[in-house]
C-alpha positions as a Python dict, from the first residue, in 0.01 Angstrom:
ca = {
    (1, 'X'): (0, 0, 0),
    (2, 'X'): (-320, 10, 114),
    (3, 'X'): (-641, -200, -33),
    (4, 'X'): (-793, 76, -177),
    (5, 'X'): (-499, 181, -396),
    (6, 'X'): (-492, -148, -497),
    (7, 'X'): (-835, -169, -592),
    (8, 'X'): (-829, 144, -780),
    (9, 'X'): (-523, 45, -953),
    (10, 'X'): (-712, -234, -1106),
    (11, 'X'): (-1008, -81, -1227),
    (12, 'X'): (-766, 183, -1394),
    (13, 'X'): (-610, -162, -1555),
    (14, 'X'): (-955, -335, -1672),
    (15, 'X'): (-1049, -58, -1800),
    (16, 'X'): (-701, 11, -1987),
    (17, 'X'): (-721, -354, -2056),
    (18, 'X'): (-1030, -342, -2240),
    (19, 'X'): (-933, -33, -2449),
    (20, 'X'): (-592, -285, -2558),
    (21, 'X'): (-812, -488, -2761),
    (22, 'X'): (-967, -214, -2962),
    (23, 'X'): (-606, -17, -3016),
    (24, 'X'): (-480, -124, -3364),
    (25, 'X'): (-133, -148, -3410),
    (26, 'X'): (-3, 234, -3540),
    (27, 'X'): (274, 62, -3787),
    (28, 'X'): (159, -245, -3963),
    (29, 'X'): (568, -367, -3919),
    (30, 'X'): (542, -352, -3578),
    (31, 'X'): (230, -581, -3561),
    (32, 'X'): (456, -817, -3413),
    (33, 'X'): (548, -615, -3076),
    (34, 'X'): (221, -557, -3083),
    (35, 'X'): (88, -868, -3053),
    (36, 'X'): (328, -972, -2816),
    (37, 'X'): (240, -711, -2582),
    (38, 'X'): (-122, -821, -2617),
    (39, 'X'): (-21, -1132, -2536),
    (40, 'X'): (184, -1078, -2244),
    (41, 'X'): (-115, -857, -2083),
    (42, 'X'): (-343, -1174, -2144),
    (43, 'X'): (-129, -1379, -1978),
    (44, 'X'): (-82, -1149, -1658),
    (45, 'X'): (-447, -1152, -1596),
    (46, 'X'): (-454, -1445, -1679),
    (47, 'X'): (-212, -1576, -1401),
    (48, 'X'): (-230, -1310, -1146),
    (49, 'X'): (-189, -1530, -846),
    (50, 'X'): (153, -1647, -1008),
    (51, 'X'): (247, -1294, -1115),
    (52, 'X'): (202, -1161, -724),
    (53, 'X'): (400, -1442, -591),
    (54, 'X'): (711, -1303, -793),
    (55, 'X'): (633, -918, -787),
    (56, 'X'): (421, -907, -453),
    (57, 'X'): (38, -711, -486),
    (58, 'X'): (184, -410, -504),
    (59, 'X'): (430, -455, -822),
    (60, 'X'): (189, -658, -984),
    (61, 'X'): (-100, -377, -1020),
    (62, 'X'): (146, -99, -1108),
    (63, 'X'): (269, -400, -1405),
    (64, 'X'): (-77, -440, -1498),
    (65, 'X'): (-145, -36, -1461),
    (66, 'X'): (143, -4, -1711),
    (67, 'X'): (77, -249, -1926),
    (68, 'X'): (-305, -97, -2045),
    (69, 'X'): (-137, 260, -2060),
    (70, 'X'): (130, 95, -2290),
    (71, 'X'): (-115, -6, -2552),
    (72, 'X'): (-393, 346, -2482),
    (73, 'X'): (-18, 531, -2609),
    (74, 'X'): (-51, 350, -2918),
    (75, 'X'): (-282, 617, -3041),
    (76, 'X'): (-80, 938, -2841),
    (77, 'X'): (134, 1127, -3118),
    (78, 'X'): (441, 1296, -3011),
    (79, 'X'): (468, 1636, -2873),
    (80, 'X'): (550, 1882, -3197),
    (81, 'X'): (921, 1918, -3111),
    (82, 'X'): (949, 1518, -3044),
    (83, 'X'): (1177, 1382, -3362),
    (84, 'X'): (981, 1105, -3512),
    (85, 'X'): (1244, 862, -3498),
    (86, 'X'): (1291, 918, -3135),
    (87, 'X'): (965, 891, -3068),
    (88, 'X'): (933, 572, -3289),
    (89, 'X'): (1217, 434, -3082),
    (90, 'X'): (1066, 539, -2771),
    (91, 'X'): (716, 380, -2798),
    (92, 'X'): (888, 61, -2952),
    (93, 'X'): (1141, -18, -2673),
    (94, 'X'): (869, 48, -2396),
    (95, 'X'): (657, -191, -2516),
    (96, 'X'): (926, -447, -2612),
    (97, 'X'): (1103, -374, -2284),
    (98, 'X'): (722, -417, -2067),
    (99, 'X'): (661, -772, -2247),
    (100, 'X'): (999, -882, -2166),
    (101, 'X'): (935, -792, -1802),
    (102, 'X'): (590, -947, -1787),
    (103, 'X'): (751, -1295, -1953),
    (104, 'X'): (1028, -1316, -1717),
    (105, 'X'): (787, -1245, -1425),
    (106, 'X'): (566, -1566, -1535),
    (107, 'X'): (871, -1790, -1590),
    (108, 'X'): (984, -1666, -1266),
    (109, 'X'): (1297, -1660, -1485),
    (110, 'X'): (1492, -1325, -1447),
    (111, 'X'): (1748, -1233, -1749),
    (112, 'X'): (2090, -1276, -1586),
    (113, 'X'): (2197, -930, -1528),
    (114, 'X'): (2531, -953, -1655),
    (115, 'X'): (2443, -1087, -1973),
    (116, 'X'): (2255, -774, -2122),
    (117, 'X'): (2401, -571, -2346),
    (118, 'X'): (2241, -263, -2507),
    (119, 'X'): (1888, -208, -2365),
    (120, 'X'): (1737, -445, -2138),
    (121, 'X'): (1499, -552, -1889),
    (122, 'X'): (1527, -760, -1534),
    (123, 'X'): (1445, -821, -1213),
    (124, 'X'): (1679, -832, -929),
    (125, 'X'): (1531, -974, -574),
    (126, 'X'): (1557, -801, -275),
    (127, 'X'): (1579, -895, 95),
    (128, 'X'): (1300, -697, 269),
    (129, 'X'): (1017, -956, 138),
    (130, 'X'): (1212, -1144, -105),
    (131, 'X'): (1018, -1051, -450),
    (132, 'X'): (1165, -981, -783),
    (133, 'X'): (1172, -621, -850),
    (134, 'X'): (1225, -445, -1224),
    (135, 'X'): (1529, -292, -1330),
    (136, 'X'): (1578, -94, -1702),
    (137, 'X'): (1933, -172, -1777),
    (138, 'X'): (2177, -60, -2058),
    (139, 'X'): (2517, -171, -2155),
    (140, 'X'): (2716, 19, -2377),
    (141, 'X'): (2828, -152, -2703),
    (142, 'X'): (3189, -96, -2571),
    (143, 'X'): (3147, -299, -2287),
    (144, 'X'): (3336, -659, -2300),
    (145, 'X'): (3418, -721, -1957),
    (146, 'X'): (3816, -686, -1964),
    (147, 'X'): (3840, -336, -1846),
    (148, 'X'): (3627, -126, -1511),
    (149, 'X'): (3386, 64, -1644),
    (150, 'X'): (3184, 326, -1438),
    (151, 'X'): (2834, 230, -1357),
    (152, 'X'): (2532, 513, -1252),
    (153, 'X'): (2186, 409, -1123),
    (154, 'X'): (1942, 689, -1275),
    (155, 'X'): (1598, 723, -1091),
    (156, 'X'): (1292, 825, -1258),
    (157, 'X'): (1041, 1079, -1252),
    (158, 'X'): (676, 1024, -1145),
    (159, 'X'): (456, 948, -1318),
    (160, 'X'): (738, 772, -1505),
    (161, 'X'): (831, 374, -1533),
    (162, 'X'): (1190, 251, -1523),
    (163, 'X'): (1154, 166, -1880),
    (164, 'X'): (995, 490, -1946),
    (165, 'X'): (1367, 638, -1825),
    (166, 'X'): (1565, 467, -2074),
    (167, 'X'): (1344, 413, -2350),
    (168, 'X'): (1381, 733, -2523),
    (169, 'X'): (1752, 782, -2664),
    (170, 'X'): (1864, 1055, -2446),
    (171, 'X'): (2047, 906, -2134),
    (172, 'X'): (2131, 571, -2383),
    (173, 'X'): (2317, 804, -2606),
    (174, 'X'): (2488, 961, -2308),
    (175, 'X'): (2545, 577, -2180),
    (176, 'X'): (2732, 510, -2515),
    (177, 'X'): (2969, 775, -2608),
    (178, 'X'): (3110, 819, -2234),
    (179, 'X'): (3103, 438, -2167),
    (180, 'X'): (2901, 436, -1842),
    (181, 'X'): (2678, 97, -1756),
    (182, 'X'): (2294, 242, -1638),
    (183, 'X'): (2048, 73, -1439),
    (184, 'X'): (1732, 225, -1360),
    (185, 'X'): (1494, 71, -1109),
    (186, 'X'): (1120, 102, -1069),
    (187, 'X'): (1173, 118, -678),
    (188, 'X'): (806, -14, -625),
    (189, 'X'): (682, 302, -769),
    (190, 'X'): (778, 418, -433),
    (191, 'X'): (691, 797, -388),
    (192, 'X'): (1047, 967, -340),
    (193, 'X'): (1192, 610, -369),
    (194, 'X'): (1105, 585, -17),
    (195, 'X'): (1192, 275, 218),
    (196, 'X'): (1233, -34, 85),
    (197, 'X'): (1259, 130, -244),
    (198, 'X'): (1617, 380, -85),
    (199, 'X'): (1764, 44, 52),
    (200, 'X'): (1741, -145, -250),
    (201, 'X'): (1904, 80, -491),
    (202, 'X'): (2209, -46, -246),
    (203, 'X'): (2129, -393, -346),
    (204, 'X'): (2102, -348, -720),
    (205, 'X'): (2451, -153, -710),
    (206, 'X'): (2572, -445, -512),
    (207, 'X'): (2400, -648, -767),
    (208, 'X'): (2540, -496, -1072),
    (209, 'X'): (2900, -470, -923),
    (210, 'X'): (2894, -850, -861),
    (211, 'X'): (2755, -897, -1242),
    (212, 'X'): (2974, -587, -1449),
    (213, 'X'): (3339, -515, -1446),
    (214, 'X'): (3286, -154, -1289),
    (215, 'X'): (3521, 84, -1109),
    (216, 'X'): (3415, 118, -761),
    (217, 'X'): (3539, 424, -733),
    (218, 'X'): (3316, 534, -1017),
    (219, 'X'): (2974, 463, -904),
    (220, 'X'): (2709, 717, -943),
    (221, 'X'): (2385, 839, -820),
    (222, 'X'): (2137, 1030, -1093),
    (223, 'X'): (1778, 1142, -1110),
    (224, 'X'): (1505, 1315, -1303),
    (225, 'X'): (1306, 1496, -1165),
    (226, 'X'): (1134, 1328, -915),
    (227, 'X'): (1398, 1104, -880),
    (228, 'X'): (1601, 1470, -921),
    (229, 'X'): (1422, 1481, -559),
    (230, 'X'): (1508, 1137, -437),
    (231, 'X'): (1903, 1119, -493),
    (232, 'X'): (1885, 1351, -185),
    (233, 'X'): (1675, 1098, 32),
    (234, 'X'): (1886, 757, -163),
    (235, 'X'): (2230, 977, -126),
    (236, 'X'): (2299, 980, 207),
    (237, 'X'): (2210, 627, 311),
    (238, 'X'): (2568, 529, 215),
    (239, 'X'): (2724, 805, 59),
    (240, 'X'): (3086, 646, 82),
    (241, 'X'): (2954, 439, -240),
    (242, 'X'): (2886, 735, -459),
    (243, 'X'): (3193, 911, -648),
    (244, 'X'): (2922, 1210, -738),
    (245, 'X'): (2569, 1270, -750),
    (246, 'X'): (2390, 1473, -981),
    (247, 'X'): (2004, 1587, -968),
    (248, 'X'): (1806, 1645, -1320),
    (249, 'X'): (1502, 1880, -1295),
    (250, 'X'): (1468, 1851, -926),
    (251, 'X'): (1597, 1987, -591),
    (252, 'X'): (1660, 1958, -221),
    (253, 'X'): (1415, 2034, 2),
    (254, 'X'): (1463, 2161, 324),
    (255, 'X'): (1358, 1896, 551),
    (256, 'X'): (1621, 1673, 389),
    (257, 'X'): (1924, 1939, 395),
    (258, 'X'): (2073, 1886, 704),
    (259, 'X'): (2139, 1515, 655),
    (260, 'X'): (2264, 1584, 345),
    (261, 'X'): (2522, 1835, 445),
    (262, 'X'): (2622, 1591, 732),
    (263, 'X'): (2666, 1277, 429),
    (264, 'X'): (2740, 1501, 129),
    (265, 'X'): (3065, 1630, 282),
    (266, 'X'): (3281, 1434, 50),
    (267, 'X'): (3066, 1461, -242),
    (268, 'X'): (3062, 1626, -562),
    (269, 'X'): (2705, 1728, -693),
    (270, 'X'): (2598, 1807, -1047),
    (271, 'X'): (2233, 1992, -1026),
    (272, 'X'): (2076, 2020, -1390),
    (273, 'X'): (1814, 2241, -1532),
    (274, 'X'): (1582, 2425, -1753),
    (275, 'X'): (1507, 2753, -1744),
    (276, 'X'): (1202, 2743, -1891),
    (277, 'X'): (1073, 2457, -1698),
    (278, 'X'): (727, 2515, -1591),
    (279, 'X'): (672, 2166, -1377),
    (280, 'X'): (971, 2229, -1120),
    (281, 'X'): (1069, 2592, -1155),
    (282, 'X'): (1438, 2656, -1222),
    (283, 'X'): (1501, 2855, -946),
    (284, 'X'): (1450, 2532, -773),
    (285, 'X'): (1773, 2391, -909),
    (286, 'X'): (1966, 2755, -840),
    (287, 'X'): (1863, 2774, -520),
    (288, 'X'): (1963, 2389, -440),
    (289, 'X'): (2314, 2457, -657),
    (290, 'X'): (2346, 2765, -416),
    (291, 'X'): (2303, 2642, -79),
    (292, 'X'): (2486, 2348, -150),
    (293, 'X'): (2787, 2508, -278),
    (294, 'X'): (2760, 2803, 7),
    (295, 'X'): (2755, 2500, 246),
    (296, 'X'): (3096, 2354, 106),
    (297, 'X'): (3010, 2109, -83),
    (298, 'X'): (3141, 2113, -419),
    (299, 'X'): (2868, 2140, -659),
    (300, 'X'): (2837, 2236, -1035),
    (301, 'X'): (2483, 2414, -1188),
    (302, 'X'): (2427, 2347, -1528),
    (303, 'X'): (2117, 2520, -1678),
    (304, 'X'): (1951, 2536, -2031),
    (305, 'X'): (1816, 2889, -2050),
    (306, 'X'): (1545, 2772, -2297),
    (307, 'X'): (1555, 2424, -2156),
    (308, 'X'): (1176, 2283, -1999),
    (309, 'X'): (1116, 1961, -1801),
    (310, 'X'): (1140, 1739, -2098),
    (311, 'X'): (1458, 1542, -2089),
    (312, 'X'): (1561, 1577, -2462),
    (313, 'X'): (1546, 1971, -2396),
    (314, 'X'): (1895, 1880, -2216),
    (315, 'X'): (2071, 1722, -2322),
    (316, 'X'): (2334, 1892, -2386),
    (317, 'X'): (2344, 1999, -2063),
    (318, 'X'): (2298, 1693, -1925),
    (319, 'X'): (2635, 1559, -2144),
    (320, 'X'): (2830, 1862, -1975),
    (321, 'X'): (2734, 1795, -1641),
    (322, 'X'): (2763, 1375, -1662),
    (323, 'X'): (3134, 1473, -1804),
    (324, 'X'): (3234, 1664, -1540),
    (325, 'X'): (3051, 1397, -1306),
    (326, 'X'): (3289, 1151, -1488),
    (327, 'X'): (3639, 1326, -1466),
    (328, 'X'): (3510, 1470, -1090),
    (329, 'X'): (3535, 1851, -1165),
    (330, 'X'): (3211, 2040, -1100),
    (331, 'X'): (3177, 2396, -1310),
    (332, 'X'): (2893, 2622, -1395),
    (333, 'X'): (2783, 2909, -1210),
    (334, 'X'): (2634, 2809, -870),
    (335, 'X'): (2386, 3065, -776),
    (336, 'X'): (2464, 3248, -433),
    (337, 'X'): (2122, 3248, -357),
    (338, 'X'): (2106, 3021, -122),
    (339, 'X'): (2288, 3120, 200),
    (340, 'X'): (2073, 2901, 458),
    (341, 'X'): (1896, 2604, 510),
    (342, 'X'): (1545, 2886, 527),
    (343, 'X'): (1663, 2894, 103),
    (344, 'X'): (1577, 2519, 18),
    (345, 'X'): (1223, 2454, -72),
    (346, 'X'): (959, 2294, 102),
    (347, 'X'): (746, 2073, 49),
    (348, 'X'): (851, 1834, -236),
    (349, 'X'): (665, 2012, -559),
    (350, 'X'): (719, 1649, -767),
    (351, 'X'): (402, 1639, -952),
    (352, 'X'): (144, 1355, -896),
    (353, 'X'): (-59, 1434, -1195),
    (354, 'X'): (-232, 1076, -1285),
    (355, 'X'): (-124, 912, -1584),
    (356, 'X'): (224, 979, -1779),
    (357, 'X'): (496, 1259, -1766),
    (358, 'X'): (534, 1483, -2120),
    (359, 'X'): (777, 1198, -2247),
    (360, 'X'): (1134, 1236, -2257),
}
């Protein structure tokens, strides 16, 4: 990253960091999280030197970044079709789940990975520069260790943290009744998870299969929209891991396709969508679910006709598809619209929009 994005990233965060101590905690109960989210931003500007040895520069200002954002969202109020609860849940685990990253980072002290259960945070350290990077992690309640469970590494959107991914109950719920182990990782807040980022989504699922009783032969690849984009640059890196890879709100785009088709061979793919999403238009996903499946790959299309870009919108579609992902038998209707490479888009439409996605 270059110094200018660095500097820029921490004026965004002094700023952000100023605002913190005029935000008053929204629910008097949860003055506690607050505080300790106050606290842990303190204490990263306080020991920034410390914090860069363990993250690296780059990690460090998107922590910090996130961090001010985390407490300006104390005053956001949820979109009108949000549930309350959810949204209650939402704010509360990304701010619990962003201290708990910030403390471990300044202890230097990573939560062993295989002890989490439920909804966690951690930091797993990779080879390309040897820096602890964040992973979102959760463990179904089901999980005790004495029998292979399957294990998926979800990718997030931009602008979107790890945390951000899980927080909200959507993909949790999904986590729980089917009995899947998630990790999500921030992949430096790599655009497209590009390199290091694609390499060390190999090491976390190397990670997590050393740390979790999983099935290898049940590993998974997911994303959300961007990330939706990225399984398709991750994917094919070392395909022979994944049992099935499925694509939320995104697509392939046509510079990618061909190494795809040449890796994907053996695949299944599950492409997801809304019809009614106006960030990454549906036809997006058809025309991806189309080209793929004219190409021979088997792939399943799943779309919510009144379905946007939010997550929530769906989920049921999301539970279909990640079922059929599980028991390895694509369905839906894959669009025949796509009968050569010329179909796929190009370029990447991911948004870049500053600041955060419409949550989850």
């Amino acid at each position: 990253m270059g110094g200018a994005r660095i500097e820029r990233r921490l004026v965004l965060a002094a700023l952000a960091f100023g605002a913190g101590f005029l935000a008053a905690p929204a629910v008097p109960r949860a003055a506690e999280a607050t505080a300790r989210l106050d606290r842990a931003q303190a204490s990263l500007f306080e020991r920034l030197p410390d914090a860069k040895r363990v993250l690296g520069d780059d990690v460090t200002s998107d922590v910090i970044v996130r961090l001010g954002e985390d407490i300006e969202n104390r005053k956001a109020q949820p979109p009108a079709d949000y549930p309350a609860a959810d949204w209650s849940e939402f704010r509360a685990n990304v701010e619990r789940l962003d201290a708990d990253l910030v403390e471990q980072v300044l202890t230097a002290k990573p939560r062993a990975l295989g002890d989490i259960r439920g909804l966690g945070e951690t930091l797993i350290r990779v080879k390309s520069d040897g820096t602890l990077q964040p992973v979102a992690v959760y463990v179904p309640a089901s999980y005790d260790g004495t029998k292979a469970f399957p294990l998926a590494i979800a990718l997030h959107g931009r602008p979107q943290t790890e945390v951000e991914l899980l927080s909200p109950p959507v993909l949790r719920r999904l986590a729980e009744t089917t009995g899947t182990i998630v990790l999500a990782p921030w992949g430096r807040g790599n655009y497209d998870f590009a390199e290091p980022a694609a390499s060390e989504v190999y090491e976390l699922l190397d990670a997590a299969s050393a740390a979790f009783k999983v099935d290898s032969r049940r590993l998974y690849l997911t994303g959300y929209s961007m990330g939706g984009f990225s399984v398709f640059r991750v994917g094919p890196l070392h395909a022979e891991r994944w049992a099935g890879v499925m694509c939320i709100s995104g697509a392939l785009v046509n510079s990618q396709s061909a190494t795809v088709l040449e890796h994907f061979k053996n695949l299944k793919v599950f492409v997801v969508n809304g019809g009614a999403d106006d960030s990454i238009p549906a036809k997006y996903g058809a025309q991806t679910a189309g080209f793929l499946s004219h190409s021979g790959i088997q792939t399943g299309f799943y779309q919510e006709a009144k379905g946007t870009h939010a997550l929530r919108t769906l989920e049921r579609v999301i539970g279909l598809a990640w079922r059929d992902m599980l028991s390895g038998k694509p369905r839906g209707d894959a669009p025949a619209s796509a009968a050569s490479p010329r179909s796929i888009i190009e370029p990447n439409p991911v948004p870049a929009k500053p600041g955060h996605m419409t949550p989850s």
